[in-house]
N, C-alpha and C positions, 0 to 999 in steps of 0.2 A: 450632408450624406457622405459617407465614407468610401472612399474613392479605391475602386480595384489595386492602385499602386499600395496605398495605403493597405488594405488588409493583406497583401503579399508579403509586407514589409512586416506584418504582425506578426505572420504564421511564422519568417525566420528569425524572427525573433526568440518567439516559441521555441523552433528546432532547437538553435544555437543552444538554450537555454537549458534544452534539455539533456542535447548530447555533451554538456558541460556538466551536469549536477546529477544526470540518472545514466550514470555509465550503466549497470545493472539493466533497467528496465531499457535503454537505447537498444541492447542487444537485440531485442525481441521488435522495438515499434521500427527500425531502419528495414526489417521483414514486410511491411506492409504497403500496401500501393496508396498513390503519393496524397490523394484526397483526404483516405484516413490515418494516414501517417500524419499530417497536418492539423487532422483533429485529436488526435490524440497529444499533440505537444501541447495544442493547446489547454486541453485538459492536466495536463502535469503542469504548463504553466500556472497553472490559477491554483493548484493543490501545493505547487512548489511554495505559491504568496501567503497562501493561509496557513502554511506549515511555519514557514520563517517567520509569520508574527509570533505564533507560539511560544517557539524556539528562540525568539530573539529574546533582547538582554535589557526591554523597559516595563519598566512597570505592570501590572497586572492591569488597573484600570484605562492604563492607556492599550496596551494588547485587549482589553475587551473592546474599547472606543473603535480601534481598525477593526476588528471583528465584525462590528455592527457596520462600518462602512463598505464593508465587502458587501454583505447582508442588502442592505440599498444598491450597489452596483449589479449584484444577479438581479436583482426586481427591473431593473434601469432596461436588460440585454434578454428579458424575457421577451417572448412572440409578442405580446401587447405590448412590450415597453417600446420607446421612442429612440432611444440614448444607444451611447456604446460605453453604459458604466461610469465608473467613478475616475475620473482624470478626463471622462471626455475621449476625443478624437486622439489626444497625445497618450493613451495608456494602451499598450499594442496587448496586451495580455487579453483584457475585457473586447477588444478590437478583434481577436483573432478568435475566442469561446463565441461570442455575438454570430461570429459568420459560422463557426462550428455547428450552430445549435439552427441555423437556417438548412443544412444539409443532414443532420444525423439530430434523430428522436432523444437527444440529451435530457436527461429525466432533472429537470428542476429540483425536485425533493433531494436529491441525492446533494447532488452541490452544494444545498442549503444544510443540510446532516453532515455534511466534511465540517463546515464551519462550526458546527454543536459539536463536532469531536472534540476541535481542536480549543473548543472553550472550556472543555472537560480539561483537557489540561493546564488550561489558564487558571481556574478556579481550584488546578492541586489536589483533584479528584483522586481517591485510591480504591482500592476495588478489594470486598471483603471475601465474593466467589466467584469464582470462574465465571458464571451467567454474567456477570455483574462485567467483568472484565470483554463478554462477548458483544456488550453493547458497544461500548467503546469501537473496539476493534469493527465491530461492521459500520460505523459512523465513520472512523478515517479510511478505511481502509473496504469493506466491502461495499462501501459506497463507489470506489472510484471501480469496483470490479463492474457493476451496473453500468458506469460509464462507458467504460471498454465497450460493455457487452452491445450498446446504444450503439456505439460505432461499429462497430464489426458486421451486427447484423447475424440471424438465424443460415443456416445454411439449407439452401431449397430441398424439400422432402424431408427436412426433420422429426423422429416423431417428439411428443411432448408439445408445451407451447410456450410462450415467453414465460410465463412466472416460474414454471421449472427451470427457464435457461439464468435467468434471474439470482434464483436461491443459488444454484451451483457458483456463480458468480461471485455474490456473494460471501460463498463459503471461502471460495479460493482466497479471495481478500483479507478475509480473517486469518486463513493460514500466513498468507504472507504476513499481516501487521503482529502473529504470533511468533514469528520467526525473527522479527524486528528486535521483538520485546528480548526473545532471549541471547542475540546477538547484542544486546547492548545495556544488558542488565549490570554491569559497573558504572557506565558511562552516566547512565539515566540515574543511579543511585547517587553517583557523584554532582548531577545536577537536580537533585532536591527530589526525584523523581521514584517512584515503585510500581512496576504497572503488576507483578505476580502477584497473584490471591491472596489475602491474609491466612486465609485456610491455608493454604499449600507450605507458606510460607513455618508457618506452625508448624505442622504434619512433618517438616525436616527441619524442627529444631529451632526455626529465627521467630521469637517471639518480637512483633515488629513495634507494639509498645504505644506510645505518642507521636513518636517520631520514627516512622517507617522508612524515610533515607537512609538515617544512619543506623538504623540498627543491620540494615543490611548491609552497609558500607561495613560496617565492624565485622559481620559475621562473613561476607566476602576476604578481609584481613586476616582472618584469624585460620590459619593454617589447621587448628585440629580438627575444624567444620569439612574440610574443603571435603571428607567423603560425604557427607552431611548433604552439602549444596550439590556436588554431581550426580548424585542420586535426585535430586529436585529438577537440574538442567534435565538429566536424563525424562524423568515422568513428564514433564511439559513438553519435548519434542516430540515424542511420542504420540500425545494429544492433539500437537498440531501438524504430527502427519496426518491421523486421522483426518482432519481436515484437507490437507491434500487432496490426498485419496479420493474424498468424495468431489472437493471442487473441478479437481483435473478431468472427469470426465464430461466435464465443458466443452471440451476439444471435440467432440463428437457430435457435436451439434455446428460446430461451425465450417467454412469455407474454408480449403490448404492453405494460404495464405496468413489468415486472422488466427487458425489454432496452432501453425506455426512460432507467431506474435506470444502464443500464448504458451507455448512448448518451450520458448525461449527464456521471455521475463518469468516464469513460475519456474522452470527448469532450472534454472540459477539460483534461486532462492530454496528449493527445494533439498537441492545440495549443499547449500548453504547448511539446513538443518540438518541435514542428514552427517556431516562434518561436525554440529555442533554433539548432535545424540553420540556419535563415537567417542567423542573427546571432550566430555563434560567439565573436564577439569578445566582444559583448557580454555573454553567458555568461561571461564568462572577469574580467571584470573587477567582476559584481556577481550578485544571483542573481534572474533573472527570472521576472516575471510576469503572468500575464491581468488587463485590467480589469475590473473588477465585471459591468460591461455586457457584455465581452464572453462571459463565463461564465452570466449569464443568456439572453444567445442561443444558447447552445451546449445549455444545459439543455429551451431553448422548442423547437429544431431536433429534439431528442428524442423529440418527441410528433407529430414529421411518422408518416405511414405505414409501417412497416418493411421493406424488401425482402426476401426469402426465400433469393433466389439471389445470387450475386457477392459480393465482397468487402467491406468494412465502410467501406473508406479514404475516399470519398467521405461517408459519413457524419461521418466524425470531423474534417471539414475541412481532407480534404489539397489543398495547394495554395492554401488559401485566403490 
């Protein structure tokens, strides 16, 4: 049995781990009181593990082989399993989600859909329309919005009921994994990678061919596209304000605390986009981002008042 020293030693594990690799999202979870602060690293921990197989630099059949081993460790830390996962007693990650998921209703389905995302990208998945790309995006990424949402909890008197607070969540998620995509659309191209629609990609000129890397690598190069492609940055930000917009009003359902949590880490990234849609070009030519300061005022902006009624956009600094 796993010993109180023991899962304490998980959770700062977790922290450390997060406030080292999710400066962005730390903004928003250091806002929370210390129970679900605690769960929620652990939650980044295990998203941070399955992300870095992905992302890492061996083989495809061997990044599916850890895939499937994650796959067995959530079964291991489910309510009926026995175990604390895959490493055992010595893996503080599965150590610290295990104890997570004894205090907060952590939706199994969802954990297991981060790991089908991130196998989408193992297997070089490309996405021919937007629907096609929303799958994705709510597998990495609106999946962990649910997670959040598990932890935080309903705020008492809500109207609506979970599956609506759920979809908002959700949504939010995909905004942010949209904002990802277009913040790092050289980067990803440069590692083998195209997450934008083949439509889209078309509709402004990059016929992406056999080899969808590099034809966008070329057509990111090539100078006489660049109105071409900002025009492209531009329409997909736009799309995933949309998204915003609708996920943000999540905040109204929750406790001042967790929609602060939430004003914080989406506040950031919100502006994130909102810097890319102005300056499409400059998107296009490297991958942008907030200064320090400005992401500590976005976190401070968080702990203003919260509004009840109207839209979220003014909080997240549209227009700013």
């Amino acid at each position: 049995m796993t010993t109180a020293a023991e899962i304490a030693g998980a959770y700062s594990y977790c922290e450390a781990l997060t406030r080292a690799q999710a400066a962005n999202f730390f903004y928003g979870i250091r806002l929370l009181p210390r129970e679900r602060r605690r769960a929620m690293c652990a939650v980044y921990a295990f998203a941070r593990r399955i992300d870095d197989i992905g992302d890492g630099e061996l083989d495809a059949a061997e990044k599916l082989r850890l895939l499937d081993e994650e796959v067995r460790a959530l079964a291991a830390i489910a309510p009926a399993g026995a175990g604390a996962g895959a490493g055992g007693r010595e893996d503080p990650v599965m150590i610290a989600l295990a104890d997570a998921q004894r205090w907060f209703p952590l939706p199994a389905d969802a954990l297991a859909e981060l790991i089908e995302g991130v196998r989408m990208d193992v297997m070089g998945a490309t996405y021919e329309g937007f629907d096609e790309l929303v799958v994705y995006c709510r597998r990495v990424a609106g999946t962990i919005g649910r997670l959040c949402l598990a932890i935080f909890g309903l705020r008492a008197g809500v109207g609506g009921d979970g599956a609506d607070a759920e979809a908002l969540a959700d949504d939010l998620g995909v905004a942010l994994q949209l904002t990802n995509i277009l913040r790092d659309v050289r980067e990803d191209a440069q590692n083998g990678r195209v997450y934008l629609p083949a439509q889209d990609l078309r509709r402004f000129g990059v016929d992406v061919g056999e080899e969808p890397a590099a034809a966008v690598l070329a057509a990111l190069d090539d100078e006489r596209r660049s109105e071409e492609l900002s025009a492209l940055v531009r329409f997909e930000a736009a799309r995933a304000g949309e998204w915003f917009d609708r996920g943000m009003t999540l905040t109204g359902m929750l406790d001042r605390r967790s929609a602060a949590c939430v004003l914080a880490m989406a506040g950031i990234y919100r502006r994130l986009l909102q810097r890319i849609e102005q300056r499409p070009e400059e998107a296009v030519r490297r991958r942008v981002s907030l200064p320090t300061r400005e992401k500590a005022w976005v976190a401070a902006w968080a702990l203003l008042p919260l509004p009840r009624t109207g839209t979220m956009r003014g909080r997240c600094g549209a227009g700013a």
